[in-house]
C-alpha positions in Angstrom: -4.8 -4.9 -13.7 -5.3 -3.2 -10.5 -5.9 -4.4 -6.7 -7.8 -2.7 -3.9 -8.0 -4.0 -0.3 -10.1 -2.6 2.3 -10.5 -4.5 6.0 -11.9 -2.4 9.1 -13.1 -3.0 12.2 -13.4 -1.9 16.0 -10.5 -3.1 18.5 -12.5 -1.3 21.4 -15.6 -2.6 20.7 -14.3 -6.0 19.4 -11.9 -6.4 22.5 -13.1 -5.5 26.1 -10.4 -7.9 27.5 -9.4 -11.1 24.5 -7.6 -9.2 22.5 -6.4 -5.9 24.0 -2.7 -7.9 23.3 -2.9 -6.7 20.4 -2.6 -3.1 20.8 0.9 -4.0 22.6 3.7 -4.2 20.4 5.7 -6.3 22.3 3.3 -9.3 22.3 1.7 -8.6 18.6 4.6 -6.9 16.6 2.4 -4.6 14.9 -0.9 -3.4 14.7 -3.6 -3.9 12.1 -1.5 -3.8 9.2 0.9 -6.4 10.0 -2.5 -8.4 12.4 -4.7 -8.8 9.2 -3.2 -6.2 6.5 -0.6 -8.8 5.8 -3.0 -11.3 4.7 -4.5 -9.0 2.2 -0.6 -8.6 1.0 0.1 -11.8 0.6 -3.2 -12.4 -1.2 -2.4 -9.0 -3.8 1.1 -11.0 -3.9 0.0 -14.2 -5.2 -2.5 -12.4 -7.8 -0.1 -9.8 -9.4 3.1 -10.6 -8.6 6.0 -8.8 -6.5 5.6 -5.4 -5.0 9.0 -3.2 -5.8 7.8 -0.2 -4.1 5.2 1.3 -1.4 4.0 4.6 -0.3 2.0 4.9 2.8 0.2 7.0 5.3 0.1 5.6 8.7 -1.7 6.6 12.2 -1.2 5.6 15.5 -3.7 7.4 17.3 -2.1 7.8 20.5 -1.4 3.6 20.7 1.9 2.3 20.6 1.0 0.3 17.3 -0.8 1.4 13.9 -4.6 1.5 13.9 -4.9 2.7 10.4 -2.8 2.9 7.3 -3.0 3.5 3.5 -0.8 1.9 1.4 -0.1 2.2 -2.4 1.8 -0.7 -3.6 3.4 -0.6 -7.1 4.1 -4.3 -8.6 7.5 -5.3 -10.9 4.5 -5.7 -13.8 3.7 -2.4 -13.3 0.3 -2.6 -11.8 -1.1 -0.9 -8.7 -2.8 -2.0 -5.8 -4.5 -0.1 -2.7 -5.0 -1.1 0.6 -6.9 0.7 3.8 -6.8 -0.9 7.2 -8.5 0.8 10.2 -9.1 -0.7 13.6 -10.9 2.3 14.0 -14.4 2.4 12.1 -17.7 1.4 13.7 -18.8 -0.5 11.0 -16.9 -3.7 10.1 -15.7 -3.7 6.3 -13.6 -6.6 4.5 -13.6 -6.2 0.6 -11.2 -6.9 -2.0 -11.1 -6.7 -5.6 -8.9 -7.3 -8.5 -10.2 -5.1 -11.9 -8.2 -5.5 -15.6 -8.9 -5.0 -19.0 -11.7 -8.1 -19.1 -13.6 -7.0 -16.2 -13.1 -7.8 -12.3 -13.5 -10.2 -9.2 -15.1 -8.7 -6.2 -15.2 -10.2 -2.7 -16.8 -8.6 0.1 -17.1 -10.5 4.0 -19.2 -11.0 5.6 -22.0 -9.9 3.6 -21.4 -12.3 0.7 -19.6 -16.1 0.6 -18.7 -15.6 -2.6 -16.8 -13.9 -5.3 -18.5 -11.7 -7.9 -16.9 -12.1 -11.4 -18.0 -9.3 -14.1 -16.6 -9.8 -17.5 -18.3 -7.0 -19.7 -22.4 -7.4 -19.2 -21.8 -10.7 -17.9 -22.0 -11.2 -13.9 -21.8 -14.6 -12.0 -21.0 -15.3 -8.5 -18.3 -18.1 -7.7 -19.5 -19.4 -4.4 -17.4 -20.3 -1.5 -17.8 -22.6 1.5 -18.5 -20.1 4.6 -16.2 -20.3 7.7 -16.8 -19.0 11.5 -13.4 -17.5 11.0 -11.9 -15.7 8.3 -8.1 -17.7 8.4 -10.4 -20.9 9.7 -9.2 -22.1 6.1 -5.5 -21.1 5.8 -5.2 -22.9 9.5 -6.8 -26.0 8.1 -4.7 -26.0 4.7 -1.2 -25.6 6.9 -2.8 -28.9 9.3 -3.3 -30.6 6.3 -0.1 -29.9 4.7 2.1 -30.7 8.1 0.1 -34.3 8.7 0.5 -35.1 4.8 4.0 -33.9 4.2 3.2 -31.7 1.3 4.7 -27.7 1.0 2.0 -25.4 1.7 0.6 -23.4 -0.6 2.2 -20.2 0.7 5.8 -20.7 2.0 8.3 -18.9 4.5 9.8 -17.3 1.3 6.4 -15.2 0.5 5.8 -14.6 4.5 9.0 -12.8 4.3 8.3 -10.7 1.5 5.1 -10.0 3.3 7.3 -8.1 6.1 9.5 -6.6 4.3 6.3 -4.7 2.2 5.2 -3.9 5.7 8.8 -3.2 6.8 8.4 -0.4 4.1 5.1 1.0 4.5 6.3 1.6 8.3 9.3 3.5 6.9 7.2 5.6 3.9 5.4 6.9 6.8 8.1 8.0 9.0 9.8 9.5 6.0 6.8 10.8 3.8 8.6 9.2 0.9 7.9 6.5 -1.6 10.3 3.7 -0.6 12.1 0.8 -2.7 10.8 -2.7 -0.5 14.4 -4.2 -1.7 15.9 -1.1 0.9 14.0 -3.1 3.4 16.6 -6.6 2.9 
């Protein structure tokens, strides 16, 4: 098995005034890796399991957060996932894919509202419900789990593990090293 996340986009042109927060790291606590790169994490999380160790490249480009990084995340099953996020590209991009020994799942926003399965010569497309937003659903499912009672989906526990990933792709950058997540606890 093997991951691959890829999310771009255009804080200047996307934010003339609305979000320009975001490029303070006081009121957003990151840039785009931990704004939308996290989501992409958790998602590589729930499919292959936990990360042990990450290397990463990461670029500020004169802001005071990240507005791209690259990360290479290597899983307790041995696997490999990458990720690129760039708040710096003039054409939006938001793709994901998960390959094995079968075949793979492909998912690319906004073009598409569905995933692409291949399994050998066979290709089908699972489709899925679009939204005006892109978390428009993981809002909905944490109303719905708060007015009926039941546990999310996702809990605090796999938020957590989410920042500590990022907690160590921050520090493989500052020290050009591979680094251990569990050095982030």
């Amino acid at each position: 098995m093997a991951g691959r996340a890829a999310v771009a986009g255009n804080i200047n042109r996307e934010s003339q005034s609305a979000l320009r927060w975001k490029l303070d790291p006081a009121l957003s606590g990151g840039g785009f890796l931990m704004d939308v790169g996290s989501h992409r994490i958790e998602l590589l999380l729930y499919l292959l399991g936990d990360v042990t160790s990450v290397s990463a490249f990461v670029d500020y480009s004169s802001h005071q957060v990240d507005m791209r990084s690259s990360l290479l995340l290597r899983f307790a099953t041995a696997e490999f996932a990458v990720g690129a996020f760039s708040w710096v590209t003039q054409t939006p991009i938001d793709e994901f894919e998960i390959g094995g020994t079968r075949g793979r799942a492909f998912a690319q926003l906004p073009v598409g509202n569905g995933i692409v399965v291949q399994e050998g010569a066979t290709t089908r497309v699972i489709e899925a419900e679009p939204h005006i937003s892109t978390h428009a659903g993981l809002i909905q499912h944490m109303v719905d789990a708060i007015r009926t009672g039941k546990p999310p989906e996702v809990d605090g526990e796999a938020g957590m593990r989410v920042q500590q990933i990022i907690a160590a792709a921050y520090r493989s950058a500052r020290e050009n090293r591979t680094v251990l997540v569990d050095e982030e606890r």
